[in-house]
N, C-alpha and C positions, 0 to 999 in steps of 0.2 A: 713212477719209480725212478729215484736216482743213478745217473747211469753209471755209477759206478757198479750200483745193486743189478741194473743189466748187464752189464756186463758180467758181474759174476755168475748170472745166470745164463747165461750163453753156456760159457765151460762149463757148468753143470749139466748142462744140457750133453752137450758135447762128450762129457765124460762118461754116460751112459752108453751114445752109441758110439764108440770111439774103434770097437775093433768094426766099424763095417767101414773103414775109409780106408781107401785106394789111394795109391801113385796119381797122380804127384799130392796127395794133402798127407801122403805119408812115404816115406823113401823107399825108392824102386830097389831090387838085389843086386842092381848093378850098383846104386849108389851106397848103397852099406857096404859093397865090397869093396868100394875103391878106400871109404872113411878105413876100415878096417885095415886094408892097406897102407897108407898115408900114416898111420899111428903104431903100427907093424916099424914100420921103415924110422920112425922117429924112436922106437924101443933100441933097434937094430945099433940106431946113431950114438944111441946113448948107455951103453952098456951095462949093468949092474946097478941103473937107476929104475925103481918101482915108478910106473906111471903114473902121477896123479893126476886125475881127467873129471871134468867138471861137465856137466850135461845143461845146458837152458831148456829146461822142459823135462818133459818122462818121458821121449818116445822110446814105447816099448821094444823097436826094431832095434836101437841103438843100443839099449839097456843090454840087450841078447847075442849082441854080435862078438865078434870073438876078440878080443881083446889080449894085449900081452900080458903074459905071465906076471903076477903079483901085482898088477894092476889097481887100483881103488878108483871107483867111480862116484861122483859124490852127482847127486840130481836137483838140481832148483827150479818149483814151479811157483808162482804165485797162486794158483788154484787148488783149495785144499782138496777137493774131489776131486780132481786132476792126478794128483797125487795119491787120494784113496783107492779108487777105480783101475786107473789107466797102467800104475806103476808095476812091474810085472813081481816086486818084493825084495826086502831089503835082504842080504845077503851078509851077515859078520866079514869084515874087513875085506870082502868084494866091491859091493855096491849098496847106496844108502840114497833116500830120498829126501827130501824136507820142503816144507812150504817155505818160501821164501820172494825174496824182493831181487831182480837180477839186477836191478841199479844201486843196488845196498847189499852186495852178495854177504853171505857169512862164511868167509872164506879169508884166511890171511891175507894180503896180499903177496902177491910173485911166488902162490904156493902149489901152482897149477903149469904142469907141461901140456896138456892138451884140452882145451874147450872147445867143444862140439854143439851147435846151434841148429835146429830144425824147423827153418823158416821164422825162428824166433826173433829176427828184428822187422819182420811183416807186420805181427803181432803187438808192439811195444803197447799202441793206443795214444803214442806220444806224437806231438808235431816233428815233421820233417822239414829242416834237417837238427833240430836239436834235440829231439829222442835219440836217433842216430847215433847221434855225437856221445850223448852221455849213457848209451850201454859198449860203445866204441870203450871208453874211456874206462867203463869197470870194466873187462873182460880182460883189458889191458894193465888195468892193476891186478887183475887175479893172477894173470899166466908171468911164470919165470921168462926172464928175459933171453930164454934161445926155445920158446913153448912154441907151440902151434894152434891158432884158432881155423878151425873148421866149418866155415857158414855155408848151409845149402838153404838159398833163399829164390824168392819167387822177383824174376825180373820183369818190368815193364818193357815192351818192346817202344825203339825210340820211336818209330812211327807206330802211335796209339792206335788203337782199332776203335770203330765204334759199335754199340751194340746193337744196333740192327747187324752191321755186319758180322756181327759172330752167332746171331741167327739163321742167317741167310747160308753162312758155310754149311751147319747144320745139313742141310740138302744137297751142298752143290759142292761141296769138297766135304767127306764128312770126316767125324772129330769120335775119334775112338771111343771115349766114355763121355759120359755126364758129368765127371768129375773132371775132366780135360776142359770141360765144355763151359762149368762153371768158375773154374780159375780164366780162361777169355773175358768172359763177361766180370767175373770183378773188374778184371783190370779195364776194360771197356769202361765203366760206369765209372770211377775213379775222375774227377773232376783233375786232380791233380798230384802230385807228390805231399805239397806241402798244405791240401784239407785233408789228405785221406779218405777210408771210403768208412763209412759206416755201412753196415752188412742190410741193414732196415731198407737200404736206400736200392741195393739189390732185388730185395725180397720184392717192395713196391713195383720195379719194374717189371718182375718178372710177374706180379699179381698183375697190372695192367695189362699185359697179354692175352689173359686166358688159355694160360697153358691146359690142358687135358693133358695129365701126367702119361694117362694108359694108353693116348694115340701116341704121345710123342717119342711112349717105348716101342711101342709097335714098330713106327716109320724107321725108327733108328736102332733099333735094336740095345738100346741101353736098358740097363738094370732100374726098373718103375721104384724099386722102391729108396737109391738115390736118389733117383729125381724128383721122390717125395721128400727127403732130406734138406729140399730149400725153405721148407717150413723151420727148420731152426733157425735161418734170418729172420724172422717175422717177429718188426718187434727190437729186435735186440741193437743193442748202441755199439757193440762192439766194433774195433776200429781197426780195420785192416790198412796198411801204406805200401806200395806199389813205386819202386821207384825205375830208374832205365839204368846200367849198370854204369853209369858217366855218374848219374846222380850220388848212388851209392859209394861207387871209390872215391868220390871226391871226399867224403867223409870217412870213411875207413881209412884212409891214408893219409890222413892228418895223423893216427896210434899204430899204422902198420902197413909194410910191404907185401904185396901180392907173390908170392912164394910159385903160384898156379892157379888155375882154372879151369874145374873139370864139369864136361859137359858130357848125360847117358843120351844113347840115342833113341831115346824115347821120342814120345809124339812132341812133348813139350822141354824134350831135354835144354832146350837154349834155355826157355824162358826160367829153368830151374836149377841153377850153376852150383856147382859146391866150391867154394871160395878155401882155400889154401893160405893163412897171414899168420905171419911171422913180428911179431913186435919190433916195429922203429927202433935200431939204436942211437948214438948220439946224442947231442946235448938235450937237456929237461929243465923243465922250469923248478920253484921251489914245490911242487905238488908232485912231481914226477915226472910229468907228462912233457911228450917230446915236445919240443921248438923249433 
């Protein structure tokens, strides 16, 4: 199968069981309260301006959260079942979905005060750092130039772990969910920023184990039928990138200023920051883009 075709079949996959995923592969109440805040405060700043707010992705949490008054939320997924399934429904002159390309948004440019991102440049499936760069680069053409982009993205810690040791914590410091458990180990398994991981390459290691799903809920007390949920790696080319937050700003701030940096105090809140950017002003080249 071509992996583009696997990859589309991952999110379909995905898209079926998509309400049984937990914090962090989907944002904790603490972090929808602060997004909801941060975009509260920017309605606040901007008086008798209707919010226009662009979403990479359909999480449902974000769709739902409270937003200000005459608001329009516009939604882009590249996954049509993504957007069949997961989207929680378009709403007249509230909120709308569409399948789309977030490198090629269909969106005017500088027509966006607020773009909200949910681990969507983890996801690109592009090399690092030039994926990076070039959804850096639309998001930057979509938002007005006093807009706010909102990225809660998954960080690599600068000293890697490796994947025995994030089995071995398993026992000897333990790690609240499976889902905590397996955001470790991707990033453990990740050769590097710029191969990224294919998901397959998880799956293999963790098939090499011989995990016994039912003892390892037992010992740990985690939810078996997550942890049967590593069978949707299996297989699939899908390409997750993992970067350390050095790697990241270095590219985000070639289109944009770090406004903030907010971290929940969750198990993994470091590793899962929500980014606060405000568009570079000053001089641009003939395309736009800052200099």
């Amino acid at each position: 199968m071509p992996a583009k075709n696997c990859a589309a079949s991952y999110w379909n996959v995905l898209a079926g069981c998509y309400g049984a995923l937990r914090p962090p592969l989907v944002p904790s109440p603490e972090e929808i309260g602060f997004m909801e805040e941060t975009t509260a405060a920017w309605a606040a700043s901007h008086p008798g301006i209707p919010v226009q707010a662009l979403l990479l992705g359909v999480t449902p949490l974000i769709a739902r959260m409270r937003w200000p008054k005459s608001s329009v939320l516009v939604a882009v997924d590249g996954s049509f079942a993504m957007v069949r399934r997961v989207w929680p429904g378009n709403v007249a002159g509230v909120r709308g979905a569409v399948q789309g390309d977030w490198l090629a948004l269909p969106l005017r440019e500088h027509s966006c005060h607020v773009v909200i991102g949910d681990g969507s440049i983890n996801c690109l499936g592009l090399i690092y750092p030039e994926g990076f760069r070039r959804l850096a680069e639309a998001v930057f053409r979509a938002l007005d130039g006093d807009g706010i982009f909102l990225l809660r993205c998954y960080l690599q810690p600068d000293v890697q772990e490796r994947p025995e040791d994030v089995f071995e914590a398993t026992f000897h410091a333990p790690i609240p969910t499976f889902n905590e458990f397996k955001f470790r180990l991707l990033m453990a398994v990740q050769q590097s920023a710029r191969e990224g991981l294919v998901v397959n390459e998880v799956y293999r290691y963790w098939a090499s184990l011989n995990v016994d799903a039912t003892e390892l809920a037992s010992r740990t007390g985690w939810d078996q039928s997550a942890i049967e949920m590593m069978e949707l790696y299996r297989g699939a080319q899908t390409v997750y990138t993992f970067t350390t937050r050095s790697e990241l700003l270095s590219v985000l701030c070639e289109f944009f200023d770090v406004a903030s940096i907010s971290t929940s105090p969750s198990y993994l809140g470091r590793r899962c920051p929500i980014l606060v950017l405000r568009p570079r002003r000053g001089p641009r080249n003939s395309h736009g883009v800052p200099q």
